[in-house]
PLY file of the C-alpha trace (Angstrom):
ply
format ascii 1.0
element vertex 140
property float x
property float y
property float z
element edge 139
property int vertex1
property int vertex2
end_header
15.07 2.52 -2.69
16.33 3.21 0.90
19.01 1.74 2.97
18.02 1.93 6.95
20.78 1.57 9.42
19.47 -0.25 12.39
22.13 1.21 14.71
21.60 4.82 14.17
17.95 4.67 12.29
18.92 6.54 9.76
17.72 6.17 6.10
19.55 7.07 3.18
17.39 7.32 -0.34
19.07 5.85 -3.39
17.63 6.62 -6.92
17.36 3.64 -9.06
18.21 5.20 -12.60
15.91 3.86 -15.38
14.08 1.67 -13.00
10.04 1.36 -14.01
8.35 0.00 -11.67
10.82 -1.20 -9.65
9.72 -4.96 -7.74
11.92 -7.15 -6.53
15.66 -6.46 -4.58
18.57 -8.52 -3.25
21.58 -7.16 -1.67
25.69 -8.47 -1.69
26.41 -8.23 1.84
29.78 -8.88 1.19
29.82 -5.86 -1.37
26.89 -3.86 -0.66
25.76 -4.51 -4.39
22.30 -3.49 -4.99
20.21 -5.56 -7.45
16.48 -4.12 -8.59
14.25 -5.94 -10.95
12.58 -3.70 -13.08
8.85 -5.16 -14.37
8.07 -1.70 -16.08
11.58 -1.62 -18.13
12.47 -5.36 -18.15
15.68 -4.80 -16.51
17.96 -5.71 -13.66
19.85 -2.86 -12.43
22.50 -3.34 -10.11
24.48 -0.35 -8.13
26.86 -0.48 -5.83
26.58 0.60 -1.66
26.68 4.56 -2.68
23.96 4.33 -5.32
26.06 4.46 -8.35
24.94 2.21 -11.74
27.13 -0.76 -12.02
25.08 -2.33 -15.06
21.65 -2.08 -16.47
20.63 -5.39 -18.23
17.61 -6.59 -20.22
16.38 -9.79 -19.23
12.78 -10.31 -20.23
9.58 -9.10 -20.16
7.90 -8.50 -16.94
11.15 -8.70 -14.66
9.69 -9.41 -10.86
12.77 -10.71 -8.70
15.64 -10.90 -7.75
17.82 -13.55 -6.12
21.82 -13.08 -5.20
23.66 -15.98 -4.49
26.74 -15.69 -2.56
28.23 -19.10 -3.51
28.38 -18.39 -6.97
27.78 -15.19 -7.51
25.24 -15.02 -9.72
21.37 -13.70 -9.85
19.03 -15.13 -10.86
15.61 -13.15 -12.21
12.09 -14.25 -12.55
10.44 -12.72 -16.00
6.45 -13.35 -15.48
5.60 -12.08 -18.94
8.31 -14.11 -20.82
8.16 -17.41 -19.02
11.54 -17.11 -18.17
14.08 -17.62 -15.71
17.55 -15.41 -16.38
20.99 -16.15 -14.58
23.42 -13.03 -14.80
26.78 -12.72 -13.70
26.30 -10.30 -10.82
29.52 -8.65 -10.82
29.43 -7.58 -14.49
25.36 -8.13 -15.57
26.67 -10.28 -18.27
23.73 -13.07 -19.31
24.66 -16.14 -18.48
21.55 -18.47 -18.91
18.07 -17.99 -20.09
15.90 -21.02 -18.74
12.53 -21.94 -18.91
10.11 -20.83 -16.04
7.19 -22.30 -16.79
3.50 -19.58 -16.82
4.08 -16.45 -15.20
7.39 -17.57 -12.86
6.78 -15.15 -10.03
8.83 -16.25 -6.53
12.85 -17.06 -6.72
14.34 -18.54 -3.42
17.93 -20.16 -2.95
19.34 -22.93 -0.97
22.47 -22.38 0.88
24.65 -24.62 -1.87
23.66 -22.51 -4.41
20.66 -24.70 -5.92
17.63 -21.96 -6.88
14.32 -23.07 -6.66
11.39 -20.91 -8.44
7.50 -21.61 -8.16
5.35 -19.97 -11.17
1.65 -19.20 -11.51
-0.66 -21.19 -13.99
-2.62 -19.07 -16.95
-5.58 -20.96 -16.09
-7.04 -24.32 -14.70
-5.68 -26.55 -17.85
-2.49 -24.82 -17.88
0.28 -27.93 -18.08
2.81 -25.58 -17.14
1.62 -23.69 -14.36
1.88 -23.99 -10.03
5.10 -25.69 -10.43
8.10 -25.61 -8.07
11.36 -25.78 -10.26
14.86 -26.80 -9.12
18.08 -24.78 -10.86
21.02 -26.62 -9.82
24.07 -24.94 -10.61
26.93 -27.25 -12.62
29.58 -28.40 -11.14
0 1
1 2
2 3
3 4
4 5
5 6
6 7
7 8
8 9
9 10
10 11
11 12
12 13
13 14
14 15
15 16
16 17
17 18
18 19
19 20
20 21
21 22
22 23
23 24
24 25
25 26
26 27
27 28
28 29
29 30
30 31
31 32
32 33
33 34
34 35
35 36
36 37
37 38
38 39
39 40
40 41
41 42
42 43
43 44
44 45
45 46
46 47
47 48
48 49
49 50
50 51
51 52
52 53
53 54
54 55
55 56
56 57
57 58
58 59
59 60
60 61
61 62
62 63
63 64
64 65
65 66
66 67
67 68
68 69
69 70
70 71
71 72
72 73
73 74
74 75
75 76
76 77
77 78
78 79
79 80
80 81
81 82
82 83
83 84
84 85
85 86
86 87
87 88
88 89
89 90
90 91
91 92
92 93
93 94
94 95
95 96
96 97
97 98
98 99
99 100
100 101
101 102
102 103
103 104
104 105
105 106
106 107
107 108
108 109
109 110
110 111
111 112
112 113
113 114
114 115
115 116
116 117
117 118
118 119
119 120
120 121
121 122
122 123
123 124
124 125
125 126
126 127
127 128
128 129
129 130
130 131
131 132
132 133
133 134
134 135
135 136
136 137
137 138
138 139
């Protein structure tokens, strides 16, 4: 992973420890928190702005992406071979929610209240659960 600064144009390279084929990012601005979904290894790996390993959690198979949300501060992580949709605590990598994603949940995307909205790809033409736009609202 690299971090470019627009200013000076420099890069910095910053190893994402027991990443496999790393997909999907999203970035704290507040903190500088790093988050990587891992499809290879299953994993979201968050580090903070130097490139040390906060937390390394399993969240299902075929981890794609990412998505930070400031308001709460939690992630939420698309798993296309598990169907699933995971919501971590993004300061500690706790799980917090494992939710349905329908076939293959691919794309994350979030609102500026917070509410996450995921589309997913169907396993064929009579798949009931696939090319469907879900709404995660968070409680309260």
């Amino acid at each position: 992973m690299a971090r470019i600064d627009l200013a000076s144009r420099q890069a910095t390279v910053l190893a994402v420890p027991g990443a496999v084929t790393a997909s999907g990012v999203d970035v704290d601005p507040a903190t500088g928190h790093v988050f990587v979904a891992s499809q290879g290894s299953d994993d979201v790996i968050g580090l903070d702005a130097e490139g040390k390993v906060l937390f390394d959690t399993p969240v299902g198979a075929g981890t794609l992406n990412v998505r930070f949300d400031a308001t709460s501060g939690r992630l939420y992580v698309s798993n296309r071979v598990s169907d699933t949709i995971t919501v971590l605590d993004a300061a500690s990598g706790e799980v917090l929610a494992n939710l349905d994603g329908g076939s293959f949940p691919n794309h994350l995307s979030l609102a500026p209240d917070g509410t996450a909205f995921a589309v997913n790809k169907a396993r064929g033409k009579d798949d009931a659960k696939g090319n469907m736009l879900r709404r995660i609202a968070p409680k309260g």
